[in-house]
C-alpha positions as a printed Julia matrix, in Angstrom:
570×3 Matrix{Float64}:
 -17.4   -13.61  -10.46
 -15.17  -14.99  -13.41
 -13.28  -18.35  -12.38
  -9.71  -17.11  -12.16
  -8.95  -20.92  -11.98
  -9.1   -21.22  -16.0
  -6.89  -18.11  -16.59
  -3.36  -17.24  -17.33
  -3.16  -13.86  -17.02
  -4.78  -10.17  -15.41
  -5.12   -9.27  -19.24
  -7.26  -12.51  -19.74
  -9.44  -12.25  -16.84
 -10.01   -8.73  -17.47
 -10.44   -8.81  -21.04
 -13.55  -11.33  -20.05
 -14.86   -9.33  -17.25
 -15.4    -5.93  -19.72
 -17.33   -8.36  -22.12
 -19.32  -10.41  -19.69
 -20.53   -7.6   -17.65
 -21.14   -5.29  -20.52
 -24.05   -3.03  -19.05
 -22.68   -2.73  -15.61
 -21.15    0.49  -14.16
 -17.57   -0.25  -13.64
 -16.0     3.06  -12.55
 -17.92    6.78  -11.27
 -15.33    9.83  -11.4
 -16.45   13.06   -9.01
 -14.54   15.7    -8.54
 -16.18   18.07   -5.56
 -19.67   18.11   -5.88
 -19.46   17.39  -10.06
 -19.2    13.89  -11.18
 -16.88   13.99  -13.95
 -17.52   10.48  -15.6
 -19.84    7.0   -15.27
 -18.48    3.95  -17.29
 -20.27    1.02  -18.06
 -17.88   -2.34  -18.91
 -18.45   -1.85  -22.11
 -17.69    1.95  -22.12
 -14.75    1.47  -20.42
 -13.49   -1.41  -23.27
 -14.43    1.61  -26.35
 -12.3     3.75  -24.19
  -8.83    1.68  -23.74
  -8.5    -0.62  -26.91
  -7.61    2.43  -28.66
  -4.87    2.83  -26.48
  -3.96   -0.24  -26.45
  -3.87   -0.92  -29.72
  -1.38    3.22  -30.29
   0.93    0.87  -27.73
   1.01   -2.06  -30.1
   1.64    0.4   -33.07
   4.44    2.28  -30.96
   6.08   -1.21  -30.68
   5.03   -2.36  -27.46
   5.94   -6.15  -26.75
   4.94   -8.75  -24.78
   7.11   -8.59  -21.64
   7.88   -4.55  -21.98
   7.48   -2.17  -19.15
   5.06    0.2   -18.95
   4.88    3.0   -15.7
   1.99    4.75  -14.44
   2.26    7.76  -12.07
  -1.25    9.11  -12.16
  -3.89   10.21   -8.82
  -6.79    7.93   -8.42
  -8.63    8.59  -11.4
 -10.24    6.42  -14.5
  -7.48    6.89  -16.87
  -5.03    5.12  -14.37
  -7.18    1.7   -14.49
  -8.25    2.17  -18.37
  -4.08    2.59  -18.49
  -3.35   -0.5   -16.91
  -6.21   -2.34  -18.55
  -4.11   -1.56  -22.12
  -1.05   -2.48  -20.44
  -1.9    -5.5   -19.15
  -3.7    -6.42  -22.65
  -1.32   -5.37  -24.8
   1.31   -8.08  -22.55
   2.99   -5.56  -20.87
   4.51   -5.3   -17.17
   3.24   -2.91  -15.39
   5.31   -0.66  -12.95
   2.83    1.25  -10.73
   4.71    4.05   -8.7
   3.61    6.37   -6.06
   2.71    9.72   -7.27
   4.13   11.58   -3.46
   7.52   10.31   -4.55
   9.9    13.4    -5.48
  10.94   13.66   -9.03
  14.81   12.55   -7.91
  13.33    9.27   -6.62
  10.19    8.6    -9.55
  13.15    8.7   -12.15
  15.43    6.48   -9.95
  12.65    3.69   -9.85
  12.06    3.87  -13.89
  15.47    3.64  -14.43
  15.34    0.35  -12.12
  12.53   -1.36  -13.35
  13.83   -0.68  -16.95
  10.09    0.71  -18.54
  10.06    1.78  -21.78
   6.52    3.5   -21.5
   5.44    6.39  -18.84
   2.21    7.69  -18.48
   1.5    10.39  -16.06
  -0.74   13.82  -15.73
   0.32   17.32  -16.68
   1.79   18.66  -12.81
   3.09   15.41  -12.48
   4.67   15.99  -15.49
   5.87   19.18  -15.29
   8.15   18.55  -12.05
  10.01   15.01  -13.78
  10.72   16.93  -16.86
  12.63   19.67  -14.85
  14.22   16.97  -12.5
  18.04   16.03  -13.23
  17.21   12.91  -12.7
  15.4    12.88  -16.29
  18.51   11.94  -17.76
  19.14    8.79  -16.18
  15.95    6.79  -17.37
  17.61    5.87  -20.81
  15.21    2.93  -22.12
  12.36    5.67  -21.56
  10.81    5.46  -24.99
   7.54    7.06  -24.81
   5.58    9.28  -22.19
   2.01   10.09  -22.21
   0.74   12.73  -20.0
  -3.3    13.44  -19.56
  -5.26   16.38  -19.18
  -2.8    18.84  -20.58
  -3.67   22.15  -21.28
  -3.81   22.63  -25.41
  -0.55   25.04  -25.83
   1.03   23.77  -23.41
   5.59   22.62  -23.52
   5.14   18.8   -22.91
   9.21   18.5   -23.35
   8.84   15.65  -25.53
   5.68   14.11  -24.33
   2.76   13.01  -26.1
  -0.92   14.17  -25.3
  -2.13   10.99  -24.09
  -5.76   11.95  -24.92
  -4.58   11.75  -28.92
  -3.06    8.67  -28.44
  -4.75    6.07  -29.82
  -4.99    3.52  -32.64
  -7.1     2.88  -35.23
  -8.94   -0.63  -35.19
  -8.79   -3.17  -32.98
  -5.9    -3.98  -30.68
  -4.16   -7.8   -31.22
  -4.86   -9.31  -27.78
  -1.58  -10.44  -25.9
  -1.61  -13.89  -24.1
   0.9   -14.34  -20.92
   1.7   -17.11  -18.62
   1.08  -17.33  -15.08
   4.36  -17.15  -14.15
   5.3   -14.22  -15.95
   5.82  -11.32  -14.49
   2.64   -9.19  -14.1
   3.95   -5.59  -12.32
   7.21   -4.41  -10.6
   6.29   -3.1    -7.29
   8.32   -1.05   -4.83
   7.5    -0.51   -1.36
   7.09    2.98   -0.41
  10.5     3.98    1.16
  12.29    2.73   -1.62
  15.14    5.11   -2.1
  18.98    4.69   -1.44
  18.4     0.55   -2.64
  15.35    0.15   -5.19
  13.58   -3.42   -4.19
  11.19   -4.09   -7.02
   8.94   -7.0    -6.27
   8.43   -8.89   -9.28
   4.5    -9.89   -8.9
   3.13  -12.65  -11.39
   0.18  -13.2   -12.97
  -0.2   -16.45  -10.44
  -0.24  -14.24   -7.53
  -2.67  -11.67   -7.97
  -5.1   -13.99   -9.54
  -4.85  -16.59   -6.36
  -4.74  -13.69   -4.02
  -7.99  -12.21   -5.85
  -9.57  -15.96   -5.18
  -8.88  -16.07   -1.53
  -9.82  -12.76   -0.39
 -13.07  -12.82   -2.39
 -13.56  -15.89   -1.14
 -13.98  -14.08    1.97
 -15.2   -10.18    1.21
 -16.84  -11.02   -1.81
 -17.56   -8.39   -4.87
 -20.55   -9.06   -6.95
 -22.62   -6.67   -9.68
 -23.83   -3.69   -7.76
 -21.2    -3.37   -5.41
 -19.28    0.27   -4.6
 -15.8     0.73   -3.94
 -14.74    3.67   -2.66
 -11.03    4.06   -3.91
  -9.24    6.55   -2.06
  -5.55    4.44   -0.89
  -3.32    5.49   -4.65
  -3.82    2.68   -6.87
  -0.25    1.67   -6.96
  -0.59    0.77   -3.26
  -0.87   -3.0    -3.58
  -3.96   -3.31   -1.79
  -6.0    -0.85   -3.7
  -4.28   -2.38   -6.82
  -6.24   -5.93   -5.48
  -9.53   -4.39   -4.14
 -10.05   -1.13   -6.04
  -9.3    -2.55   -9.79
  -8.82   -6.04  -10.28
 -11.37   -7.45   -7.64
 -14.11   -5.38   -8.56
 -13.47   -5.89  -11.84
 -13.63   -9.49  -12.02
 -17.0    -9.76  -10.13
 -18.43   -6.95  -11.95
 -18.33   -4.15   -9.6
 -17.88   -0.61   -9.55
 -15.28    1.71   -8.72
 -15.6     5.45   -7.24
 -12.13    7.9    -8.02
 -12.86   11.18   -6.17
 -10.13   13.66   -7.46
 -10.17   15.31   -3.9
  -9.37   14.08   -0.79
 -10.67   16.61    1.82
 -12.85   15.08    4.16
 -16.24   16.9     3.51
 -16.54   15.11    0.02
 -15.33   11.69    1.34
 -17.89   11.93    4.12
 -20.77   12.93    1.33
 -19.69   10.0    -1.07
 -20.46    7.56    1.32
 -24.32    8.22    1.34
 -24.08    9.51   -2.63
 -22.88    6.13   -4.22
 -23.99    3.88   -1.36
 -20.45    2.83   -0.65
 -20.31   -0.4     0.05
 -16.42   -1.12    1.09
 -13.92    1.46    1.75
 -10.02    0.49    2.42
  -7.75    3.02    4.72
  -4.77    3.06    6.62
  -4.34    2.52   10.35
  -4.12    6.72   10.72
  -7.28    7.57    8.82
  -9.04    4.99   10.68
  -8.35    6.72   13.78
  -8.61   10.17   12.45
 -12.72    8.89   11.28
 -12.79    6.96   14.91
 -11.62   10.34   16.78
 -14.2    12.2    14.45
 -17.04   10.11   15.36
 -16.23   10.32   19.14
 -16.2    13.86   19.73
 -20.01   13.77   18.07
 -20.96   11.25   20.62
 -19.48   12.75   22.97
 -21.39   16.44   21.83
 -25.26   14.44   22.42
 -27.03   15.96   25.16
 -26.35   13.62   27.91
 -30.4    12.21   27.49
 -29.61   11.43   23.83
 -25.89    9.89   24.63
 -27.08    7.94   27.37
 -29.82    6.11   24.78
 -27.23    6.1    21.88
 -25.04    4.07   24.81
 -27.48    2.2    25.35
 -28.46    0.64   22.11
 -24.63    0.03   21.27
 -24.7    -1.82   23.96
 -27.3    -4.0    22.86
 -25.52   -3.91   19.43
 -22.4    -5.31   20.92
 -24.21   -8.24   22.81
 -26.29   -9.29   19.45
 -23.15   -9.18   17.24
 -20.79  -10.98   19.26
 -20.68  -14.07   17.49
 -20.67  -12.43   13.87
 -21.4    -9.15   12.12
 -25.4    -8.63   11.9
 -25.53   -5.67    9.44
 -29.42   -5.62    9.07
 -29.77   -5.97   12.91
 -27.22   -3.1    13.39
 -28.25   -0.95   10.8
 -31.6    -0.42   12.46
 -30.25    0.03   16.03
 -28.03    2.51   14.9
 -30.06    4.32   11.88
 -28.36    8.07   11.7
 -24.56    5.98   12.2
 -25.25    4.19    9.26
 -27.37    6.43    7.14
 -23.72    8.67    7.47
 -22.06    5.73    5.86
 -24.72    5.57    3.16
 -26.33    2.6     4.8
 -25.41    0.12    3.05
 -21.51   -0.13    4.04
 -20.41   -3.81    4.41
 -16.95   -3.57    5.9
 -13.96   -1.23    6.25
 -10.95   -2.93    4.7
  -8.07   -1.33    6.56
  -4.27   -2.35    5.87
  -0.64   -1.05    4.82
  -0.04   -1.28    8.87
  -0.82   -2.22   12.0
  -4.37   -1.24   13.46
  -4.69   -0.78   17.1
  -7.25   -3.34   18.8
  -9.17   -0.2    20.81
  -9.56    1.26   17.1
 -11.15   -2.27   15.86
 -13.46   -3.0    18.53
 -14.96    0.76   18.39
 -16.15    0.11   14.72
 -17.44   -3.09   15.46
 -19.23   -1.95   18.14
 -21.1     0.45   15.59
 -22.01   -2.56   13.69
 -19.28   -1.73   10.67
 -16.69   -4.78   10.75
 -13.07   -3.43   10.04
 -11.25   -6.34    7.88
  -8.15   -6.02    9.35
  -5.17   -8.17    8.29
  -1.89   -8.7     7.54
   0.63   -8.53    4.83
   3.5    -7.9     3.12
   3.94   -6.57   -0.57
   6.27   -9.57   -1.17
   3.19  -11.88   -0.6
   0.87  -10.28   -2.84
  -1.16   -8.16   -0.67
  -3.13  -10.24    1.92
  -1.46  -13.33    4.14
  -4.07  -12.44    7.26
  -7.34  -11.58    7.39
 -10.01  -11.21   10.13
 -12.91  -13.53    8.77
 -15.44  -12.18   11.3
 -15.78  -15.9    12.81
 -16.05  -14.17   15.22
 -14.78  -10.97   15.66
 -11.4   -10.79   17.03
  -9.9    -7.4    17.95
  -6.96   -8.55   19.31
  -5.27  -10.23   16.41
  -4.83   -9.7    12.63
  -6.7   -12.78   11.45
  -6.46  -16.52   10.3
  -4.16  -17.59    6.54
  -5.98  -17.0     3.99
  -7.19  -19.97    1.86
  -3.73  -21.11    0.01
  -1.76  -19.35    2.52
   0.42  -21.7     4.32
   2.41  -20.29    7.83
   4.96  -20.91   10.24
   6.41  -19.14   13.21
  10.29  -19.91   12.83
  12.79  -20.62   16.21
   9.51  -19.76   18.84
  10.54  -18.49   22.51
   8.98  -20.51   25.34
   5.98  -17.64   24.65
   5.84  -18.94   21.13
   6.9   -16.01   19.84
   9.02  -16.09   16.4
   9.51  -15.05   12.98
   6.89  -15.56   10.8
   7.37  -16.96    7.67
   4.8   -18.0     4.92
   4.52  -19.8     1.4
   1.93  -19.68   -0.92
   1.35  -18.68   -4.7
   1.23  -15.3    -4.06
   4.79  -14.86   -2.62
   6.59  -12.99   -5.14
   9.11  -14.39   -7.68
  12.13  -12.44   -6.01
  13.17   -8.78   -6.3
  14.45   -7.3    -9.95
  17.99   -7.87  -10.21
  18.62   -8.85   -6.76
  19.35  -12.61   -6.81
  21.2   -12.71   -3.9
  19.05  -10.56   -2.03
  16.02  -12.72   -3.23
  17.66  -16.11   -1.91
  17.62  -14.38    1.59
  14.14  -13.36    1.56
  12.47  -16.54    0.26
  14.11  -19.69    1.54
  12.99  -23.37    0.63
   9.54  -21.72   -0.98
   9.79  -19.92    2.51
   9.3   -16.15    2.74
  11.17  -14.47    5.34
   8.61  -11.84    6.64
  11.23  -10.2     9.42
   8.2    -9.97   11.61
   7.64  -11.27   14.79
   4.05  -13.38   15.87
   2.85  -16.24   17.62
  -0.01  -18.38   16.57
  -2.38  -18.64   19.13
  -5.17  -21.79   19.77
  -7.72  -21.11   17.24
  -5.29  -20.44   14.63
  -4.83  -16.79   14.84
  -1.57  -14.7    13.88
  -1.07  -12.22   16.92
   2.26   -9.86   15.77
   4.56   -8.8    18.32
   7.09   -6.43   16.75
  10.06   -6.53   14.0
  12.99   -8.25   13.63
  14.02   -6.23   10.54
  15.28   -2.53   10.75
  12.22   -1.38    8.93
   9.19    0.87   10.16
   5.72    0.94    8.94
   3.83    3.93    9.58
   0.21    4.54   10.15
   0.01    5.54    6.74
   0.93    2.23    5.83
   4.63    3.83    4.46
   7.2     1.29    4.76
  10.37    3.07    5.83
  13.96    1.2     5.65
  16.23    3.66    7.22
  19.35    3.03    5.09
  17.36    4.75    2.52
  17.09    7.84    4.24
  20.71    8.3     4.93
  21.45   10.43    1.93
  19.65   13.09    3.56
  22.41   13.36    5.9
  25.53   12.88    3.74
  28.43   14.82    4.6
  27.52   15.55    8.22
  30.41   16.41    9.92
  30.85   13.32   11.75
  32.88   10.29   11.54
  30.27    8.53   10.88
  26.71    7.74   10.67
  23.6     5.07   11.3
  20.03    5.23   10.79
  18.03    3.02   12.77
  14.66    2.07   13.36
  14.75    1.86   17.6
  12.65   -1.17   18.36
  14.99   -2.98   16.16
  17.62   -2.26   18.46
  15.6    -2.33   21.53
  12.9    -4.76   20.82
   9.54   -4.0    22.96
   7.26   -6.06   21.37
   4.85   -3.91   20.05
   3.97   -2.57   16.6
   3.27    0.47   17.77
   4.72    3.75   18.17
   8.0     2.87   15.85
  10.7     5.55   15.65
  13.82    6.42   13.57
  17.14    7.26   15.29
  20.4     8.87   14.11
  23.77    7.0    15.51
  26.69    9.21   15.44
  30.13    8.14   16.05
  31.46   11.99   16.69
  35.44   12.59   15.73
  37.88   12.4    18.76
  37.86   15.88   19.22
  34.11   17.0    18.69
  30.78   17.43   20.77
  27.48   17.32   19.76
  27.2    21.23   19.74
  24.15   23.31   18.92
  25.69   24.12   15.78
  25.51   20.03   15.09
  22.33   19.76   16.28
  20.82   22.9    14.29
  22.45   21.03   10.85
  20.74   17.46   11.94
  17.67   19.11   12.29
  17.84   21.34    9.32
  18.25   17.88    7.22
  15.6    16.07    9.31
  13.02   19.32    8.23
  14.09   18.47    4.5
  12.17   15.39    4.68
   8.97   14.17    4.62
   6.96   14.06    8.02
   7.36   10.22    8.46
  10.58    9.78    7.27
  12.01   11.97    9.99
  14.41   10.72   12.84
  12.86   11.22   16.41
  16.41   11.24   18.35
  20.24   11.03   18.18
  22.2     8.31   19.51
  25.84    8.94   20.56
  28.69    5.96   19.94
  32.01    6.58   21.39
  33.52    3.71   19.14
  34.19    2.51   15.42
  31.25    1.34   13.71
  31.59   -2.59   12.99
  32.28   -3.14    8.87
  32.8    -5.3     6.82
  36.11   -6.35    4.16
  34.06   -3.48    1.97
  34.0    -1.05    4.55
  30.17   -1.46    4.6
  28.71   -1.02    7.97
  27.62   -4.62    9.23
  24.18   -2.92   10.98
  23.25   -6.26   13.16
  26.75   -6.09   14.59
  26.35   -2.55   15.33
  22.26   -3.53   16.79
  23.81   -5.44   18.93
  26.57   -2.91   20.51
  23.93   -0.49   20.91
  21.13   -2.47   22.43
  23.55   -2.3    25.38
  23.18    1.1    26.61
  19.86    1.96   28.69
  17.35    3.1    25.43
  15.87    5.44   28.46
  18.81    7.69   28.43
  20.5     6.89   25.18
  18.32    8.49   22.96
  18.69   12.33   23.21
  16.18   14.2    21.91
  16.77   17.14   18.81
């Protein structure tokens, strides 16, 4: 692994890694049963200094924006490479966004480059919203067909410069990419990530799951998410790993990449973790009951040998065809983006494949738990990473608080939100809005929310204010979206659910007419963005001297009604 201590910048560190590990394989493309593309360091280097260097020509500057909207693929990490390179900021979005809300965010984050794919593409350039991103300068789309309308596009394929590109040094302290949490919508909150953050965070967790020549990452979390950003591009790269895109998700190929590259870490969300666990399960449960009460039997023995740590070799042989599935030579599932039920963790481990569960917020670059394995601990999400300093704020008598944490990889604040920035981080302080206690041995065990936010299995972050614009101009006097536990906390992070607050006029019910036009606005939106129940207030919403509506006032009204009966459901 390069010594991130001695660099400045991602571009730096990554313009070493491509020349010091030359002959390696950095990245393996397969779509279905084809493999599209195998890179070697240096390959990869002939393949984005000519972009690059068609940046630099196009006027790209030190400091300017450039967005990338792509699928897992190659061309998003030899796009970023040029980016970063070049000294640009990179503004990685999520490609499930709808059109309305990707040209919301590049009009926020103010980037002057865009480059996409074709059916991306085609759906911005018919979106009204196209209009709005004004500093939009230049937009590269890949793989379009050859006679094919890019509305003022460029084929990103014929992109490219002649000679070599001028190499772009950056500070640690500048900012390295814009990130927005995925339920960005009504308010955009663009994290503004330095160079000083990934690089630490890239130290600590390898420091732990280390990447070396030879290892396989599976990418299959988007790339923009910020822990495949960490894990499935700049990690790997740094050590000299190798990356595997699939261009398909469906579950057949997954399961045959696994034993095809010799995977050797994977990183999913809490929900396809238990989708895999549920899947593995029912073929236990299938074994003739000779055959399940051996295979029992030996993960039994499995469980008593690995106790104290992870014993892959031991494990591995106890448990041949479990492991063979997985390739055989799979090292750990890295699972984040939300919280992972302890039942879920301890099944794995069982099997002999540790689960790296953490904790951690985009605002704190990725990572501030991690489960180090010493020894396994199901029922919490880990110890601080090296660096990462924490605190549980105002504890109950059960030492449950707010946790709070500083370290360099805490953000510099959100993009143009001063005021909102001095209320996240405090005195170097970073206000997570979740609640934990620290038990004994030093381990962060989380106990709910405190903000009126929801993270789904998929790892989606949902604030519900966003989400109101789906239901402007319901007939009602007025409106609330909540997240329930924050108005009835139950301590758990569990099982989180949305709620619509209606204040109804004087005059009106909640008739099935009402109900049929909720629900026809809750279908509009996407599965985990929709509200699970109504909640009727026969009073004025609390406000403020702007008429905005002051939402912990209004928490606080309705966490006096019996949640049992005050949620109805639609």
């Amino acid at each position: 692994m390069l010594d991130l201590s001695k660099y400045q910048s991602i571009g730096e560190a990554l313009k070493d890694a491509v020349d010091q590990f030359a002959n390696e394989v950095c990245l393996i493309e397969a779509d279905r049963e084809r493999e599209k593309e195998r890179l070697t360091y240096r390959e990869f280097k002939a393949r984005a200094h000519p972009l690059a260097k068609a940046l630099q020509d196009a006027g790209f500057a030190a400091g300017d924006r450039a967005s990338i909207i792509m699928t897992n693929q190659s061309k998003w990490l030899l796009s970023a490479y040029s980016v970063f390179f070049a000294g640009g900021t990179l503004v990685p979005l999520d490609y499930k966004l709808t059109p309305d809300e990707q040209w919301q965010l590049l009009k926020h984050s103010g980037a002057s480059v865009l480059i996409t794919e074709h059916p991306i593409w085609r759906q911005l350039s018919l979106s009204a919203g196209r209009a709005a991103a004004a500093k939009l300068q230049t937009v590269l789309v890949t793989e379009a067909p050859p006679n094919a309308d890019l509305a003022g596009a460029r084929r990103c394929e014929d992109f490219r410069g002649e000679g070599e590109p001028a190499f772009v040094p950056r500070q640690r302290k500048d900012t390295a990419c814009i990130v927005y949490s995925s339920g960005t919508g009504g308010r955009p909150k663009g994290c503004m990530m330095t160079h000083e953050n990934y690089l630490e965070q890239c130290v600590a967790l390898t420091s732990i799951y280390p990447f070396w020549p030879g290892v396989r990452y599976l990418s299959i979390l988007p790339t923009n998410h910020a822990i495949d950003f960490m894990v499935g591009f700049f990690g790997p790269f740094t050590c000299g790993a190798a990356v595997v895109h699939l261009r398909t998700l469906r579950p057949e190929y997954v399961r045959e990449a696994f034993p095809k590259y010799k995977i050797t870490y994977v990183s999913l969300v809490p929900l396809v973790l238990k989708n895999l666990q549920k899947g593995l399960q029912a073929r236990f449960d299938a074994l003739p009951p000779g055959k399940r009460k051996v295979f029992n039997a030996l993960v039994a023995i499995n469980k008593a040998l690995t106790k104290g740590r992870p014993r892959p070799g031991l494990s591995r042989r106890l448990l041949k065809q479990v492991h063979e599935a997985f390739g055989g030579e799979l090292r750990t599932i890295i699972v984040g983006g939300a919280f992972t039920e302890p039942q879920t963790l301890q099944f794995f481990y069982d099997l002999g494949i540790p689960v790296a569960n953490g904790y951690g917020l985009t605002e704190a670059g990725t990572a501030i738990t991690v489960n180090d394995l010493k020894p396994f601990r199901a029922d919490t999400v880990g110890k601080p990473l090296p660096g990462m300093e924490l605190r549980i704020l105002n504890p109950a008598p059960d030492g449950i608080g707010e946790v709070s944490v500083r370290s360099k990889t805490v953000m510099s604040g959100y993009l143009n939100e001063p005021e909102l920035t001095a209320e996240t981080i405090v005195d170097g302080w970073l206000m997570t809005g979740d609640l934990g206690r620290l038990d004994e041995t030093g381990h962060l065990q989380l106990a709910g929310r405190k903000k009126n936010m929801i993270v789904t299995e998929e790892g989606k972050n949902i604030y519900p204010e966003d989400i109101e614009a789906a239901f402007e101009s319901l007939p009602v006097k007025e409106f609330c979206v909540f997240a329930a536990n924050y108005i009835w906390p139950k301590r758990s992070m569990v099982g989180e659910q949305l709620v619509l607050v209606l204040h109804l006029e004087q005059w009106q019910q909640l008739t099935d007419q009402l109900r049929q036009d909720i629900n026809a606005r809750n279908n509009r939106l996407l599965n985990y963005k929709r509200m699970h129940g109504i909640v009727l207030l026969d009073e004025d919403f609390p406000r403020t001297a702007s008429l905005k509506i002051k939402r912990n006032a209004l928490a606080e009204r309705l966490a006096k009604l019996d949640n049992a009966t005050a949620i109805l459901p639609l």
